[in-house]
C-alpha positions as CSV (number, residue, x, y, z in Angstrom):
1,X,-7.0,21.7,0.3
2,X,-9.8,21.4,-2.3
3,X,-9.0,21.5,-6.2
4,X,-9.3,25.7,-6.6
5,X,-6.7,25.9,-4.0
6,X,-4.6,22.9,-5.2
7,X,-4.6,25.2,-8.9
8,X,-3.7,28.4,-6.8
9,X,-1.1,26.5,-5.4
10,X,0.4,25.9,-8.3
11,X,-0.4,29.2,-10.4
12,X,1.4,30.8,-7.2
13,X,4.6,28.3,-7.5
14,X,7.8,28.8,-9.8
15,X,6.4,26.2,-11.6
16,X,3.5,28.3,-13.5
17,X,4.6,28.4,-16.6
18,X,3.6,24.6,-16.5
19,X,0.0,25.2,-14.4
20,X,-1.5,24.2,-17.5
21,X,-0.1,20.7,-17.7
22,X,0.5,20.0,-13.9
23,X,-3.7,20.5,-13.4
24,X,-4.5,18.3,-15.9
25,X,-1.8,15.3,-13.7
26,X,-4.5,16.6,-10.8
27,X,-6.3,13.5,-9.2
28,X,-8.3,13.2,-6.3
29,X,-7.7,11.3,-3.0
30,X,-8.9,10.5,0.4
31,X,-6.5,11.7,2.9
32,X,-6.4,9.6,6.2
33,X,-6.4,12.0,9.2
34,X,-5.0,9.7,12.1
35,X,-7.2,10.4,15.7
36,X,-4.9,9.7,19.0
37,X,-8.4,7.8,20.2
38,X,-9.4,4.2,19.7
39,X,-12.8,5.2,18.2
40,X,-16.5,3.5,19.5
41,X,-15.5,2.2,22.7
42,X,-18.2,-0.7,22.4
43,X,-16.1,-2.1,19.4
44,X,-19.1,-2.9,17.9
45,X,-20.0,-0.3,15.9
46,X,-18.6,-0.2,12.2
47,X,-15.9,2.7,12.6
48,X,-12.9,3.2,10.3
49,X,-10.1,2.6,12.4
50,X,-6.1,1.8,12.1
51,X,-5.0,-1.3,14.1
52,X,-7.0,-3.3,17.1
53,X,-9.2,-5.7,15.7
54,X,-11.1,-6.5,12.5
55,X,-14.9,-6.9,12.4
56,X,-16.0,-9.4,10.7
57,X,-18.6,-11.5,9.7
58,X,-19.9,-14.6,11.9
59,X,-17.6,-17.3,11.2
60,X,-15.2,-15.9,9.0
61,X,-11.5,-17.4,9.5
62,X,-8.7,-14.6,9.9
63,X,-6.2,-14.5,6.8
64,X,-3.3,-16.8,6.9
65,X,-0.6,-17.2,4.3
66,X,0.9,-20.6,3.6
67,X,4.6,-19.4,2.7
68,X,6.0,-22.2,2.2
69,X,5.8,-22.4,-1.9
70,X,7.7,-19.1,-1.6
71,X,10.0,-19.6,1.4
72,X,11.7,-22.1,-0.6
73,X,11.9,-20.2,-3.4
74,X,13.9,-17.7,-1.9
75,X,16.0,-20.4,0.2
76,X,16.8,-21.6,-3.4
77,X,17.6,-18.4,-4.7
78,X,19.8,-17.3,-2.0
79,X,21.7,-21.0,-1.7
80,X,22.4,-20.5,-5.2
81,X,23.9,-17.1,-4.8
82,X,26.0,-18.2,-2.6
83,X,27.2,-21.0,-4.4
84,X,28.3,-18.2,-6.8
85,X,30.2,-16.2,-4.1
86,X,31.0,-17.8,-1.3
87,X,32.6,-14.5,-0.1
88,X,28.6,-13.6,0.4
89,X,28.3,-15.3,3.8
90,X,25.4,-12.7,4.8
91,X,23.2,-14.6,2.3
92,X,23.7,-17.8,3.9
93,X,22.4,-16.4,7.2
94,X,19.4,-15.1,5.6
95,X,18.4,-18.5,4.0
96,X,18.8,-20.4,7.2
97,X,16.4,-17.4,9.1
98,X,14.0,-18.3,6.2
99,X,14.5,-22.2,6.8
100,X,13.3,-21.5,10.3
101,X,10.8,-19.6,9.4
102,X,9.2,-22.0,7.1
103,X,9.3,-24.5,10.2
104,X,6.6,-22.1,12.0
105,X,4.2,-23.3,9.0
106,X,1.4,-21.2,7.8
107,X,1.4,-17.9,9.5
108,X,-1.3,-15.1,10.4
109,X,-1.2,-12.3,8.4
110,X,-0.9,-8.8,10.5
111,X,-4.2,-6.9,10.4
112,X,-3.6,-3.2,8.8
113,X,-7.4,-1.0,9.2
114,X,-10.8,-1.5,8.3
115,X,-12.1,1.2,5.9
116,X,-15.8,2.4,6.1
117,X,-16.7,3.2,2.6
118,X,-19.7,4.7,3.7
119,X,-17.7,7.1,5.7
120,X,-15.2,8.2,3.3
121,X,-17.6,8.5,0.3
122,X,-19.6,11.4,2.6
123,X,-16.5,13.2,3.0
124,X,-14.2,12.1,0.3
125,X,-15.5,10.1,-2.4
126,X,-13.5,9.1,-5.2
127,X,-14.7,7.7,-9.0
128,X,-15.3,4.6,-9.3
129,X,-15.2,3.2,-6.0
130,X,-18.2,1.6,-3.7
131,X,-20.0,3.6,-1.7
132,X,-21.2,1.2,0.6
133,X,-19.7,-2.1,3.2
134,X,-16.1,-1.9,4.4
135,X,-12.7,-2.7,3.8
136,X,-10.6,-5.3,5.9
137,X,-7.1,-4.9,5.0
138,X,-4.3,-7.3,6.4
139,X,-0.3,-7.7,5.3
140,X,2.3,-10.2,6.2
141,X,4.0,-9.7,9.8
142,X,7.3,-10.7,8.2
143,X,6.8,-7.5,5.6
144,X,7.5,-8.9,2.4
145,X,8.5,-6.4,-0.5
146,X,6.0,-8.0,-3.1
147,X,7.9,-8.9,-6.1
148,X,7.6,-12.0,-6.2
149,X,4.8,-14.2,-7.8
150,X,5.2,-16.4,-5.3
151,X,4.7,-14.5,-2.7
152,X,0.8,-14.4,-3.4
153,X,-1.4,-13.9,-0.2
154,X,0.8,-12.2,1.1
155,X,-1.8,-9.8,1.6
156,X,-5.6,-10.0,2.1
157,X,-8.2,-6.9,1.5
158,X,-12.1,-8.4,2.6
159,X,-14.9,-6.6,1.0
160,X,-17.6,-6.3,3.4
161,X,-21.0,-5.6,2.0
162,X,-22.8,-3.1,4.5
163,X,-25.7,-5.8,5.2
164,X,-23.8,-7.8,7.0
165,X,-23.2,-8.1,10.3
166,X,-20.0,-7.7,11.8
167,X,-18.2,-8.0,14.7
168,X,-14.8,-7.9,16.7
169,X,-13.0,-11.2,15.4
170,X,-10.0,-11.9,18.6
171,X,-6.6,-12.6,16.8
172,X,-4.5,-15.9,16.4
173,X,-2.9,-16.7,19.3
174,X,0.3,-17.1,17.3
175,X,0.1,-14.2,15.7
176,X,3.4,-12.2,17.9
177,X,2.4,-9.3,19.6
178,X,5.0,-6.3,17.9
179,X,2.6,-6.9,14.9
180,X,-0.8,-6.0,16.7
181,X,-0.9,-2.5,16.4
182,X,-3.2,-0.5,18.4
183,X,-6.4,1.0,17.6
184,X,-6.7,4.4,16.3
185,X,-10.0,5.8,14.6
186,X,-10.0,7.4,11.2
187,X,-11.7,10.0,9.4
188,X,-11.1,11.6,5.8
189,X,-10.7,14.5,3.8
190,X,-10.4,15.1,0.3
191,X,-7.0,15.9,-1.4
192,X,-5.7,16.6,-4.3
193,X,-2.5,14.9,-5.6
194,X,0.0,15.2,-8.4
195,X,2.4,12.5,-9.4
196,X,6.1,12.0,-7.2
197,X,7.5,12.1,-11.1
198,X,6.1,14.1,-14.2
199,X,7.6,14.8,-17.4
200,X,6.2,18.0,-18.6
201,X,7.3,19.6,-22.1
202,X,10.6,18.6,-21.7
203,X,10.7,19.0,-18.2
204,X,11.5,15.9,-15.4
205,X,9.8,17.1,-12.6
206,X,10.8,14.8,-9.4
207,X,10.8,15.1,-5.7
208,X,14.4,14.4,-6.2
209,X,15.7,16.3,-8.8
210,X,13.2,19.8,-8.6
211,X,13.3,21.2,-5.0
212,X,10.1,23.6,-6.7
213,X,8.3,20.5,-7.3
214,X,9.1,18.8,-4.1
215,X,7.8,22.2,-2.4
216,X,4.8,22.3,-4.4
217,X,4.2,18.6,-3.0
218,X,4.7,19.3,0.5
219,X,2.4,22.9,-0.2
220,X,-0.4,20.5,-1.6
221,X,0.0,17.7,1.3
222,X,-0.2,20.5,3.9
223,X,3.2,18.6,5.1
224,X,6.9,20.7,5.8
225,X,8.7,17.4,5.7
226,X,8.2,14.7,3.0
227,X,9.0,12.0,5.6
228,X,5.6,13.5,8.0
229,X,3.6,10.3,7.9
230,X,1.1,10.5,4.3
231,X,-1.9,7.5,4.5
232,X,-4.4,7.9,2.4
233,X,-6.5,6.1,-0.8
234,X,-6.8,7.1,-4.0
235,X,-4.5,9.3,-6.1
236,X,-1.0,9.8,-6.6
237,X,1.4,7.1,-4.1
238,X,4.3,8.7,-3.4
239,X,6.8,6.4,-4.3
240,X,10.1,5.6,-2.1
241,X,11.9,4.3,-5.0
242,X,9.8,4.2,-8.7
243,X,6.4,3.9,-10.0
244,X,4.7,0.8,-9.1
245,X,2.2,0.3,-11.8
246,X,4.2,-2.2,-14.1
247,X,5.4,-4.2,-11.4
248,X,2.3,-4.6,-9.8
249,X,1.2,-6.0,-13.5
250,X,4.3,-7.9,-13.9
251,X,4.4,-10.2,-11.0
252,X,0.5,-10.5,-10.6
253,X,1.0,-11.9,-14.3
254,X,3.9,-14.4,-12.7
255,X,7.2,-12.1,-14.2
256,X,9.6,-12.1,-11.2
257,X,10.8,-8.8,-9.9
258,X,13.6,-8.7,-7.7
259,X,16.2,-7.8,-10.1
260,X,15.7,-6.8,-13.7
261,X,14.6,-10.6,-14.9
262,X,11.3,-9.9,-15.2
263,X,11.7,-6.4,-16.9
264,X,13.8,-7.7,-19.5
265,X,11.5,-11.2,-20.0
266,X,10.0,-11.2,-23.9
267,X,6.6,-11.9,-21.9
268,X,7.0,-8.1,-21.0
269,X,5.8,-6.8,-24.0
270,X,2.5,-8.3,-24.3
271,X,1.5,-7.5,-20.3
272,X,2.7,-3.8,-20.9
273,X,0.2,-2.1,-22.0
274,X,-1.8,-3.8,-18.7
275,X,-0.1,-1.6,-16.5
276,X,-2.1,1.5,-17.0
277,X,-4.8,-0.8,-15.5
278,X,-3.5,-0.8,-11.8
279,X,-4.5,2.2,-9.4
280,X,-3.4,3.0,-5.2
281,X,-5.7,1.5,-3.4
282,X,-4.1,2.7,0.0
283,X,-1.0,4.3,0.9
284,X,-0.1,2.9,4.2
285,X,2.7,5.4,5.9
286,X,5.4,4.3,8.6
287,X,3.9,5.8,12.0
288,X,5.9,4.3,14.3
289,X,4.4,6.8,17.3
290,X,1.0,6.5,17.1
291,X,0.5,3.2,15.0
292,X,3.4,1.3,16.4
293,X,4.5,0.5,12.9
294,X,7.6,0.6,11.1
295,X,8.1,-0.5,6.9
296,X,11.3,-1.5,6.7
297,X,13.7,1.5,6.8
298,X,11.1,4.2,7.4
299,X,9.1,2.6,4.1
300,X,5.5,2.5,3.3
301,X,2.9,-0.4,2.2
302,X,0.8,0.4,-0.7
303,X,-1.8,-1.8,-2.0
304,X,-2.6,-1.9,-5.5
305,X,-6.1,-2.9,-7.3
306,X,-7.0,-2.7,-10.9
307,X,-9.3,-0.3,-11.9
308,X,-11.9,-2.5,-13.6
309,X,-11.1,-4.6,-10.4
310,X,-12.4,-1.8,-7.9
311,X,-15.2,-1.1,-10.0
312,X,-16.6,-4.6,-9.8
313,X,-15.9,-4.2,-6.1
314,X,-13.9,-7.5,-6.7
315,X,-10.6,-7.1,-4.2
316,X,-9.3,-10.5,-4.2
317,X,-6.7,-9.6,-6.8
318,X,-5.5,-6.7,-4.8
319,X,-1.7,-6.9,-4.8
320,X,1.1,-5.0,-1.9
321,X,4.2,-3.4,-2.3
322,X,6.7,-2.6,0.2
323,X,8.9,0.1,-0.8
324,X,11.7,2.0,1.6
325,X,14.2,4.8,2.0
């Protein structure tokens, strides 16, 4: 749906008395269309592609995460619960998974896609992003939520500059096999997205709370059912739970998030304002039928980058939220 449609869309909703305001929340993104094929069969070419392996330079290591600065975080955290409560017996059982977790030492992280800039900029570029070289993503097989400060490298996304030369990098031996996904080839198409909340005069337009808006959603999406697998980079996330913009800038800045701490820190007030800085880098969807791949209770994975970030084409401080229904 291109943006003259996505505006038809919503002239021709019960919404248009507010057209005027829901245009201007318009934003572009690059839709993921999902192929049931693996893509080049020599593995050699650089394809965008969910799942199978990474290709990468000569000599470059695959991501690993060291957890064991934030394993015992959270073993502390949850020991300490319990002290509180010892009625809470299911936290004890999740601290001594964790302890034997952290005796596995560092782990491999799970490798996500590779992006081919080059493709989606032909079909669906977006502002501000490069044009050229690819995009390596890779999340921890454990699934971590992301609110925690500790729980940096817990995701990895490589830029790849398109002079290099790349090719099929074999994964860890340790790495378990329900978190090697198979290979499905991508391709894009532009979309246009408005935000899964929007107050407009007055008005608290949600997915939840406004069955209009949540149609209007679906209309622009081209999906009947807001669960139908959504991957794509760029634009409006749609959120499980709530926005992820302050979060991403709260943790990344070492505010814990996991309960209200970090929200209600003094230190809040001074990073605020940051927030407005952080923009979807991907939406990753659950699609446990053709990607093999489940986030947590029918969830989604979305990485986050800062704008000024993207525009440097600097992704090391790319930072990933789980969220879930």
């Amino acid at each position: 749906m291109n943006r003259d449609q996505a505006i038809d869309a919503i002239k021709d909703s019960p919404l248009c008395e507010l057209a005027d305001q829901l245009i201007d929340s318009l934003i572009p993104s690059a839709r993921i269309v999902v192929s049931d094929e693996p893509g080049d069969p020599s593995g050699n070419a650089v394809h965008s592609h969910f799942g199978g392996l990474p290709l990468l330079p000569d000599g470059t290591t695959w991501p690993r995460w060291d957890k064991t600065d934030y394993l015992c975080a959270q073993i502390a955290r949850l020991e300490d619960k319990f002290k509180k409560n010892a009625r809470l017996t299911g936290l004890r059982d999740i601290a001594a998974r964790k302890r034997e977790e952290l005796s596995k030492g560092i782990q491999p992280l799970s490798f996500l896609c590779q992006l081919s800039l080059a493709e989606m900029s032909a079909t669906a570029p977006l502002e501000g992003w490069p044009s050229s070289g690819t995009l390596g993503l890779f999340f921890d097989s454990g699934q971590d939520w992301g609110f925690d400060p500790q729980c940096r490298g817990h995701c990895r996304v490589l830029y790849l500059r398109e002079h290099e030369q790349l090719a099929p990098v074999a994964a860890p031996e340790d790495l378990a096999d329900e978190v090697r996904f198979p290979e499905r080839a991508l391709s894009f198409t532009r979309e246009w997205t408005l935000p899964t909340r929007l107050n407009v005069d007055e008005n608290d337009l949600s997915i939840w709370g406004n069955e209009d808006y949540a149609v209007l959603l679906r209309q622009l999406a081209g999906v009947s059912d807001e669960r139908e697998p959504i991957h794509r980079c760029g634009g409006h996330p749609q959120e499980v739970q709530r926005a992820m913009q302050l979060e991403c800038q709260l943790v990344t800045n070492g505010l814990y998030c996991g309960d209200s701490s970090g929200y209600k820190d003094p230190r809040r007030a001074a990073l605020e304002s940051g927030a407005a800085d952080w923009q979807l880098l991907i939406q990753i969807d659950s699609d446990e039928t053709r990607l093999g791949w489940m986030w947590g209770d029918v969830g989604r994975v979305y990485f986050w980058i800062r704008r000024q970030d993207l525009e440097a084409a600097d992704f090391d401080g790319a930072w990933a939220l789980l969220q879930c229904y």
